[in-house]
C-alpha positions as CSV (number, residue, x, y, z in Angstrom):
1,X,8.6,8.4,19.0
2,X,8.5,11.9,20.0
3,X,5.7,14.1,19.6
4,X,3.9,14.2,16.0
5,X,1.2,16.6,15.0
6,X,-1.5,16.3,11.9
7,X,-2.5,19.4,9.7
8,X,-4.4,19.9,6.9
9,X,-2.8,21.1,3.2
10,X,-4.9,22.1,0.3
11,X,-7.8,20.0,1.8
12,X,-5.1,17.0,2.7
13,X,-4.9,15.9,6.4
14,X,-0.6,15.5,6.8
15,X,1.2,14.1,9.6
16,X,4.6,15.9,10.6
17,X,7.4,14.8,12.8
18,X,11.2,16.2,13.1
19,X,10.8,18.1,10.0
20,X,9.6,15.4,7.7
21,X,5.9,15.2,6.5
22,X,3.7,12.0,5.6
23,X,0.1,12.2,3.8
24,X,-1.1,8.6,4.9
25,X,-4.4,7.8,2.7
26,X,-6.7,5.1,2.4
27,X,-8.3,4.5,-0.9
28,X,-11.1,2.6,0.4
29,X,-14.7,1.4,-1.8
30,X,-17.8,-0.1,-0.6
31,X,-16.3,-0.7,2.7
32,X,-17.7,2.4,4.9
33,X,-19.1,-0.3,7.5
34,X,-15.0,-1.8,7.9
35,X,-13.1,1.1,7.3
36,X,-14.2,2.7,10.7
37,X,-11.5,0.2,12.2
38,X,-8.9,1.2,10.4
39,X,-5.5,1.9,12.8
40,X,-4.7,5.1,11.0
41,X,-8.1,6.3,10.7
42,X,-7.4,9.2,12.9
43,X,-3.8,10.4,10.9
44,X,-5.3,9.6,7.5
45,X,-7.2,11.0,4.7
46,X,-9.9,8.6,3.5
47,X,-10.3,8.6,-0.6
48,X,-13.6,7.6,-1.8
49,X,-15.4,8.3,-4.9
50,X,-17.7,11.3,-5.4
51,X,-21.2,9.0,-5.1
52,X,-19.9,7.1,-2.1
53,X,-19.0,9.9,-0.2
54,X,-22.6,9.9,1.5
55,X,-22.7,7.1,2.4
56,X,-19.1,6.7,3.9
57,X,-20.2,10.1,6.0
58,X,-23.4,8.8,7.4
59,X,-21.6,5.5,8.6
60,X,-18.3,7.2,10.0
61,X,-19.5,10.7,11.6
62,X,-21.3,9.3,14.8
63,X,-18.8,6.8,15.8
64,X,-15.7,9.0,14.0
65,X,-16.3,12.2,13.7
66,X,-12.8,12.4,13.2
67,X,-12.5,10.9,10.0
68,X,-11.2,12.8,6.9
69,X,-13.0,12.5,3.9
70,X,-11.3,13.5,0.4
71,X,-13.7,13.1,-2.6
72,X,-11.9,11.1,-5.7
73,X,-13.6,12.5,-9.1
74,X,-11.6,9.1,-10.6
75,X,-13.3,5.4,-10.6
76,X,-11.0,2.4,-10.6
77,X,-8.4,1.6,-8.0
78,X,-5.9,2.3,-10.2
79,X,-6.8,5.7,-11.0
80,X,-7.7,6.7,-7.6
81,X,-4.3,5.7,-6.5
82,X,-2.8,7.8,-9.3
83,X,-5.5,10.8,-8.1
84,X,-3.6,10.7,-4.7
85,X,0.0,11.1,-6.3
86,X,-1.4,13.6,-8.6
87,X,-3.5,15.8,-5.9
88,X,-1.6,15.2,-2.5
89,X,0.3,18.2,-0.9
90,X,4.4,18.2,-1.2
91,X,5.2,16.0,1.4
92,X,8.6,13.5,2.0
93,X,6.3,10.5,1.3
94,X,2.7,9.7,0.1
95,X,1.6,6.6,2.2
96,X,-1.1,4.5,0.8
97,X,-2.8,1.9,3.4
98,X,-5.6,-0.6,2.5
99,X,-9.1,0.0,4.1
100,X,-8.6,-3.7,5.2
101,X,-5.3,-3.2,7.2
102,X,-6.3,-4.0,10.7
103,X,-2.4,-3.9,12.2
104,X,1.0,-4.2,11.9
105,X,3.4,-7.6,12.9
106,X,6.7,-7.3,13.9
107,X,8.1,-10.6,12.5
108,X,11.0,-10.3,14.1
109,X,9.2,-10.6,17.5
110,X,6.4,-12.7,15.9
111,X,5.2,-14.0,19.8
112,X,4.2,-10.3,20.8
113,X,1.2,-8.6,20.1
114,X,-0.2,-7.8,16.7
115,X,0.9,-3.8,16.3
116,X,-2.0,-1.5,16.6
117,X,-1.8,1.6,18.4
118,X,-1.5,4.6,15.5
119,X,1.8,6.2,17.3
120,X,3.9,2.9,17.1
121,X,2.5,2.5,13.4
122,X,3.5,6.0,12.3
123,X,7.3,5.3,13.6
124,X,7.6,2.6,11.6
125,X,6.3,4.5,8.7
126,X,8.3,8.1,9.5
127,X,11.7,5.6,10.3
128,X,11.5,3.8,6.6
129,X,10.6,6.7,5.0
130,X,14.1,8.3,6.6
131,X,15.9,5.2,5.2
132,X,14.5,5.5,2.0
133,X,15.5,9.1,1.1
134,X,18.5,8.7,2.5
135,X,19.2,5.7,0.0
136,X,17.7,8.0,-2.5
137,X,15.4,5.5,-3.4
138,X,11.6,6.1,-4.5
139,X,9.6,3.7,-3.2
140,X,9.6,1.3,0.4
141,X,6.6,-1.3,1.7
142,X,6.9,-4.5,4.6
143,X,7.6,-7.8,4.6
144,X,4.0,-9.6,2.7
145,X,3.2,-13.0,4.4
146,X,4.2,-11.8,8.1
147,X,5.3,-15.8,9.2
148,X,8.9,-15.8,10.9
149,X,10.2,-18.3,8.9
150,X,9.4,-16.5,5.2
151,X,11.8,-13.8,6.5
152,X,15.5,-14.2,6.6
153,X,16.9,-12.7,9.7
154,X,20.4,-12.2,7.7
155,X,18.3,-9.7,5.3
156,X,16.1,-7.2,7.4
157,X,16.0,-5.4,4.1
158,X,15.2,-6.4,0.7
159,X,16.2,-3.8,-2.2
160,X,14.9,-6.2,-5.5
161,X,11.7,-7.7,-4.3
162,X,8.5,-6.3,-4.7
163,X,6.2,-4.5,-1.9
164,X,2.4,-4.9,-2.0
165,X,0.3,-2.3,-1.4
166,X,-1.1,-3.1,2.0
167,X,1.1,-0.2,3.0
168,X,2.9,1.4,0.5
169,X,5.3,4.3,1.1
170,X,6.0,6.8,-2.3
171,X,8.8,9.3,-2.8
172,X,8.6,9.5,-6.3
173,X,5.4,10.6,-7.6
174,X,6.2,10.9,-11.1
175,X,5.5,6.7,-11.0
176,X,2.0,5.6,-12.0
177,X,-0.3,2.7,-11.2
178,X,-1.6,1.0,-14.1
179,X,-5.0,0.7,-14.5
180,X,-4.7,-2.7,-17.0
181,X,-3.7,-4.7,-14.2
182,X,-5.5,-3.3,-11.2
183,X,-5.4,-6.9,-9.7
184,X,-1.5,-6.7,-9.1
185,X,-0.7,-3.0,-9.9
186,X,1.4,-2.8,-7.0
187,X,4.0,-5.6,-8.4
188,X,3.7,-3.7,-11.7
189,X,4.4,-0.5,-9.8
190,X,7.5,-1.9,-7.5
191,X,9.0,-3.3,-10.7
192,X,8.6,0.3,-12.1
193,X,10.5,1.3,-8.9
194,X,12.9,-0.9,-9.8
195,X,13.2,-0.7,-13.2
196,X,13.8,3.3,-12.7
197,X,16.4,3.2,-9.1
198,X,17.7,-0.5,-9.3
199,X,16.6,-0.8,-6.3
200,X,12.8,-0.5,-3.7
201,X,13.2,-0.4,0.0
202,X,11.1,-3.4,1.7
203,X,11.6,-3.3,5.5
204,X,11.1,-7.0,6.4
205,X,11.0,-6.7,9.8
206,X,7.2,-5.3,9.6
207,X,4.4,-6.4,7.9
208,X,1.0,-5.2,7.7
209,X,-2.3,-6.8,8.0
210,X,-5.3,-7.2,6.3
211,X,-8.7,-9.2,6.2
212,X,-8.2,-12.6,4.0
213,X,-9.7,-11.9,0.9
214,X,-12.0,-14.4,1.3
215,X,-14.0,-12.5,4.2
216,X,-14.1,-9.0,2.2
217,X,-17.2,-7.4,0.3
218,X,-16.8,-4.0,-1.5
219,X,-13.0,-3.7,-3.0
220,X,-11.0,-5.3,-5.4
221,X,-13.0,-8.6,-4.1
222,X,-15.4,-7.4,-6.1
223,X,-13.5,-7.6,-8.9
224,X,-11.3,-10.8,-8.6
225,X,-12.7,-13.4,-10.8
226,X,-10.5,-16.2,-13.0
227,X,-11.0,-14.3,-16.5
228,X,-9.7,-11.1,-14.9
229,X,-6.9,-12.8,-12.8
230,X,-5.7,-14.4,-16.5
231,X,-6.0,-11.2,-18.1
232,X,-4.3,-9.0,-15.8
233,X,-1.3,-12.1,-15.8
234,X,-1.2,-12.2,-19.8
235,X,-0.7,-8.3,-19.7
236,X,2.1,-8.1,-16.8
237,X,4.0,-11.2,-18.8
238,X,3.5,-9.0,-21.8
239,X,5.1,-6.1,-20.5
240,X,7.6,-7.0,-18.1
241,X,8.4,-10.8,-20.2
242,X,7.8,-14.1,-19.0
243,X,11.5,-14.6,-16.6
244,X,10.1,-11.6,-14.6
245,X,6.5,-13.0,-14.4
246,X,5.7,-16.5,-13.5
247,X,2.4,-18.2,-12.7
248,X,1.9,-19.1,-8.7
249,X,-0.4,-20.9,-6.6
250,X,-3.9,-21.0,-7.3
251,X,-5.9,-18.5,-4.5
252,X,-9.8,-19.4,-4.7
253,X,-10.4,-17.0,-7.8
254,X,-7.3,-15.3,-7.6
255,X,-3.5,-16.4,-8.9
256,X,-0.2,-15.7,-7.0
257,X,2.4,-14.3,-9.0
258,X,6.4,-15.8,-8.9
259,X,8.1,-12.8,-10.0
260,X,11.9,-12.1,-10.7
261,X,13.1,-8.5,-10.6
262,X,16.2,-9.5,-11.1
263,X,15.9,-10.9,-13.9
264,X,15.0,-7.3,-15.7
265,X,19.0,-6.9,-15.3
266,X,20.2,-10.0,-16.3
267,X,20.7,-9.9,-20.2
268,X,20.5,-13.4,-21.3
């Protein structure tokens, strides 16, 4: 990748390469003691809420004094994802990372190294951005699990399966996050995606990575408990119908979902 350069818009940090611009930020809470670790740390803008923002500085600044701090006058994941759309500079794509994400995978080369230098990262995220406006689509994320054999080598890209938003990548800002089901917004937001283009962009070559929820305080894991796992399924089966939605595997508190974007199409 040839030579990138950050700059800062309206109080955004933006990363800029052969003409096209990427605002790459993490909405991160509780987490200022993790986040330090973060791969794109250095490119990104880090989006915390208003009474957090103390601490986050007094346990970045020493180690990172290059960390960029936006304040989020929003509480709830949901609505601070929605305060980026809303509040970012115009850019090609708004990227939104997890605090959690640690590095990339190339599944197709699943026996080399785990991806973690910040220049390799930020080609894979400027070269699927490319793709995606060139499809004219509005949305594009990675391959979820990362294991060689969940990803077909026939299919390095997906157009009707949902991204999660480890590492999300948004062209179309005028799409929301919805704050009623803040446990799986981003399937609720890639079906939007779909619903409105026919089609996302998931690049299954990459995937990125993140701590096991099992190992993370501060974040949704604060959040995840059976009642609110059920509630947030009853209200995606309510409003995307029970072919697209479909009860998974049991996940310590957590559910996975087994959902059918296809089936938003199919009018039987």
């Amino acid at each position: 990748m040839s030579a990138w350069e950050t700059t800062l818009s309206d109080g955004w940090r933006v990363v800029a390469w052969e003409g096209m611009r990427l605002c790459i930020a993490i909405p991160s809470y509780g987490r200022e003691r993790l986040v330090g670790k973060h791969p794109l740390l250095t490119v990104a803008n880090l989006v915390v809420e208003g009474d957090q923002v103390a601490d986050y500085e007094g346990a970045l600044r020493p180690a990172h004094p290059e960390a960029h701090i936006v304040a989020c006058p929003v509480h709830g994941l949901a609505q601070t994802r929605n305060f980026i759309l809303e509040s970012a500079p115009e850019v090609t794509a708004v990227v939104q990372a997890d605090d959690d994400l640690y590095a990339f995978r190339d599944v197709l080369l699943s026996i080399a190294e785990d991806i973690r230098d910040v220049e390799a990262i930020l080609g894979i995220l400027f070269h699927t951005a490319l793709v995606t406006a060139e499809l004219g689509l509005g949305v594009f994320g990675y391959h979820i699990s990362g294991v060689i054999w969940e990803r077909r080598s026939y299919e390095p890209f997906l157009l009707q399966n949902v991204v999660h938003a480890e590492c999300i990548g948004i062209l179309d800002r005028t799409l929301r996050f919805d704050p009623e089901v803040a446990l799986h917004d981003d399937v609720d937001f890639s079906l939007q995606a779909i619903r409105r283009y026919g089609a996302l962009l998931r690049h299954d070559r990459f995937c990125p990575l993140t701590l096991p929820h099992a190992r993370q305080l501060g974040g949704l894991a604060r959040l995840r408990t059976a009642e609110a796992e059920q509630r947030c399924y009853a209200r995606l089966v309510a409003k995307w119908g029970p072919r697209v939605i479909r009860p998974g595997k049991r996940r310590g508190a957590g559910i996975t979902l087994r959902v059918s974007p296809r089936a938003m199409f199919d009018p039987r």
